[in-house]
N, C-alpha and C positions, 0 to 999 in steps of 0.2 A: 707384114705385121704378124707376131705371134700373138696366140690367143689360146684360151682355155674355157671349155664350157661344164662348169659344173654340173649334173648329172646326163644323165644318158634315153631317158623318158622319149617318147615320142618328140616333144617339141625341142628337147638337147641334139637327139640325131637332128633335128630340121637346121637348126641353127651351124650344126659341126659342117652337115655337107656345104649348104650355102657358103659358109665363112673359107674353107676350102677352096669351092667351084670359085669363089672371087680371089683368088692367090693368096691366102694366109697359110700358113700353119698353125694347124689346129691340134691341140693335146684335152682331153675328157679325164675330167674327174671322175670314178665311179667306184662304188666298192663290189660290181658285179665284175664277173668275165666278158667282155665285150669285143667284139670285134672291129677294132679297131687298130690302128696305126700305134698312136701315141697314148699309152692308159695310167692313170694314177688312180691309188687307191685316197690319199690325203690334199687337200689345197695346199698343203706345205709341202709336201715333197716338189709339187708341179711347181710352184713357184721357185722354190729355188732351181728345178731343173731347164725348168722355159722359161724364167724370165719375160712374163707376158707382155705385152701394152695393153691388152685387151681381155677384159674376161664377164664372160656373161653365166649369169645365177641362172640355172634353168630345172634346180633340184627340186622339190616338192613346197609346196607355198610355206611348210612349216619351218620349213629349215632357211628359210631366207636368209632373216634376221641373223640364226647363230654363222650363218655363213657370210654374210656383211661384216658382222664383229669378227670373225676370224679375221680377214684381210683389212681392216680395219688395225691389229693388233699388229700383224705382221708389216706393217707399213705402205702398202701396197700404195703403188703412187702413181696408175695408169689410170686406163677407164673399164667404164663399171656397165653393161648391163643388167638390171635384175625383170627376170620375166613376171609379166603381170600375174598378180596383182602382186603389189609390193613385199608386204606382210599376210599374214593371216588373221592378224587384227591388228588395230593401233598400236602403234609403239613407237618411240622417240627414234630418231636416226643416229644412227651412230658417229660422233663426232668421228671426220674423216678428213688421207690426205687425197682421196682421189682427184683425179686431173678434171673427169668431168665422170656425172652419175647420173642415169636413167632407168627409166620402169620401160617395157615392153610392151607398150600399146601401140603396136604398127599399123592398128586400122587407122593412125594419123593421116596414114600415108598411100591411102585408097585414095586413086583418082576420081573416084566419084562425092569422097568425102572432103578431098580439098573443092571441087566446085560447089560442094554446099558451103561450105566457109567463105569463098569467095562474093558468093550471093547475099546472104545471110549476115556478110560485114559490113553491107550498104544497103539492106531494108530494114524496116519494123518487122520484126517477126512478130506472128499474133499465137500462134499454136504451135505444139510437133507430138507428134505421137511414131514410138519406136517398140519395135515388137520383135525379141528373140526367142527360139523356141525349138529344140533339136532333143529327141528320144533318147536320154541318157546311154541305155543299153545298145547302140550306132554309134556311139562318139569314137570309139575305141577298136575295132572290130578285129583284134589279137586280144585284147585284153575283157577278163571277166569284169563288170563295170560295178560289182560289189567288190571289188581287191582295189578300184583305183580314191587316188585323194578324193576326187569328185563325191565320192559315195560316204566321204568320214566329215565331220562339222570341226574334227581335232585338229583334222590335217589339210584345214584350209579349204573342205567341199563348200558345194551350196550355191546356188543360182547367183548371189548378189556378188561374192567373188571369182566365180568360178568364170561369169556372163559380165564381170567388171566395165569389160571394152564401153559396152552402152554405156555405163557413167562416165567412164572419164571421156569419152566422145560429145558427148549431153554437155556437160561443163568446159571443154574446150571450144565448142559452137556456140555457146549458150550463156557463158559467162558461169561463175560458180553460183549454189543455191541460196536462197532467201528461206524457205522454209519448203516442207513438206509431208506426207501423210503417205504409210503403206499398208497394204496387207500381204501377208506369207506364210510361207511355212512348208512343214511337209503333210502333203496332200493322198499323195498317191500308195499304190503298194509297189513301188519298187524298193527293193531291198536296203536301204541305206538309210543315215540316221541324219544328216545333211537337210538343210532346206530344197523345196523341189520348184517351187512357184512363189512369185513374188509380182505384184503390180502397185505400181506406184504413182502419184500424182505431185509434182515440183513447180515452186515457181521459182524462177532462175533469174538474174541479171535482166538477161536480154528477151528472153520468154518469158509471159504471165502466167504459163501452163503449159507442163511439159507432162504426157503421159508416158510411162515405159512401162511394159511387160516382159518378164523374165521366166522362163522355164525349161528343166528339165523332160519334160512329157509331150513334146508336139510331135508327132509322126511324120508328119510333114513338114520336116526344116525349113523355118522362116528368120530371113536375117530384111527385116524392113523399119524405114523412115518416111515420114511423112512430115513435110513442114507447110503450114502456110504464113505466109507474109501478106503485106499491105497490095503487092504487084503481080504475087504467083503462087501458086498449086505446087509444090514439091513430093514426088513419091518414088521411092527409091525400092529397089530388093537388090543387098548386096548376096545373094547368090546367083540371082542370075546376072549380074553386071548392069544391070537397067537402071535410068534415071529419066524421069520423067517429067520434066518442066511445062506446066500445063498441058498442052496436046502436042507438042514434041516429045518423042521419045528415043533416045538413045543409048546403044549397048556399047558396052565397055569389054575388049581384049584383055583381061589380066586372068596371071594364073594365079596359084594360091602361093604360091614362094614370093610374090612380087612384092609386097610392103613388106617381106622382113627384107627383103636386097636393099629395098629404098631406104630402109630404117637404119642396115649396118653401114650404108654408103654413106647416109648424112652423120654418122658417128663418125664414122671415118674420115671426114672431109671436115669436119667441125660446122656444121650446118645446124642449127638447135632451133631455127621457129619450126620444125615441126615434133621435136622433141619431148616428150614426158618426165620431165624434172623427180626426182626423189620426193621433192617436196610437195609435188604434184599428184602424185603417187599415192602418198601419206593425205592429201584433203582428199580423195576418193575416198580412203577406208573411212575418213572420219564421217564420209557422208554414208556408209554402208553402217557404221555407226549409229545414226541417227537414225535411217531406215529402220533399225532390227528393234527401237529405243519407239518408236512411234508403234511399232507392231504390239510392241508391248505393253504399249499405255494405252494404245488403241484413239491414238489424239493425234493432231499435229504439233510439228517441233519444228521452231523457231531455229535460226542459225546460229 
């Protein structure tokens, strides 16, 4: 399969090698010098030179959109992914002929978060509370973390897109929302003008109450879920691989590459129940929407 991945950022190199290491040819869009094999400066030179099936948006959140409408324009009639989050705010999708189009939320495809799904599709869920939280100025450790998108509100920074994953994960277990209540902002003095903390309280479909915490400031990186239902205790930390089903507890083998493999294989294979639709994509931001829209009236908002 050829393939092209629009910028070159940390998580475009991740995407180039993997697509690679699984037998593709891979060509990067970038207007730096890179060291790479195959390099273009424009999506239109690349397309007409590679002729892709496959191309995945991995440029900076702001430029998504002008980079969907470009191939958009150009006809482009393969498939599409665009790295989470969709946009950098709401905006309509661009009528398209793509073959098939996705958002980049491969924490689908966490073994630990398909057996929450699994569970959780055959109990009453009553609660869940989900807690992310990692030292902005760590995320990056080549790059000054005031030069990255993370650190701008323009260019798509800020906890509630930046920390996305937890919503559209919350809404794919959880059913979409009914209503909810936030508070955020920036809190801290790190150097950026982006939101840095957000917590929020949802009631969803299938949960009456759903807690999520978001932040740039934890020192202590925490990627954790907690669910309870009518039958079990559910308590997860996806960095250490642990899932905890009342007094069971079990670790998980995965490395950090493993749900993007899972995620370009089930593209590749045409597999879409665990998939993140465009459209999917776009009710997330409308719900980050809402979140920034309730901070600011300081009330809850209705769906």
């Amino acid at each position: 399969m050829n393939c092209i991945v629009v910028g070159y950022g940390s998580i475009g190199q991740r995407h180039a090698r993997i697509l690679r290491e699984l037998g593709c040819r891979v060509a990067v869009v970038s207007k730096r010098k890179i060291p790479f094999p195959f390099t273009y400066s424009t999506i239109k030179t690349a397309l007409i030179q590679e002729k892709p099936d496959y191309i995945i948006l991995a440029n900076e959140t702001f430029k998504h959109y002008a980079s969907l409408k470009e191939l958009t324009n150009f006809g482009f009639t393969g498939i599409i992914l665009v790295e989470k989050p969709l946009f950098d705010m709401v905006k309509k999708i661009p009528k398209h002929t793509f073959s098939h189009a996705y958002v980049g939320y491969n924490l689908r495809f966490h073994p630990i978060l398909q057996k929450i799904s699994e569970i959780v599709s055959k109990e009453k869920i009553l609660y869940s509370q989900i807690y992310v939280g990692q030292y902005l100025p760590n995320w990056r450790p080549n790059q000054d973390y005031r030069k990255s998108y993370s650190a701008r509100k323009t260019q798509g920074g800020g906890v509630l897109l930046d920390l996305s994953h937890e919503l559209d994960y919350a809404r794919w277990l959880f059913g979409d929302w009914n209503r909810l209540v936030a508070f955020g902002g920036k809190f801290s003095s790190l150097q950026i003008d982006s939101d840095d903390l957000y917590s929020l309280m949802v009631k969803m479909n299938k949960c009456p109450m759903v807690q999520i915490h978001l932040n740039y400031l934890d020192r202590i990186s925490r990627r954790e879920i907690s669910v309870i239902t009518e039958k079990c205790t559910i308590k997860v930390d996806l960095l250490n691989h642990t899932l905890q089903i009342n007094d069971a507890i079990d670790k998980y083998h995965i490395d950090r590459d493993d749900t993007y493999i899972m995620q370009h294989k089930a593209i590749m294979n045409g597999e879409k129940t665990n998939l993140c639709t465009l459209e999917e994509g776009l009710a997330t931001l409308e719900m980050v929407g809402a979140l920034e829209q309730s901070t600011k009236l300081k009330k809850w908002v209705n769906k």
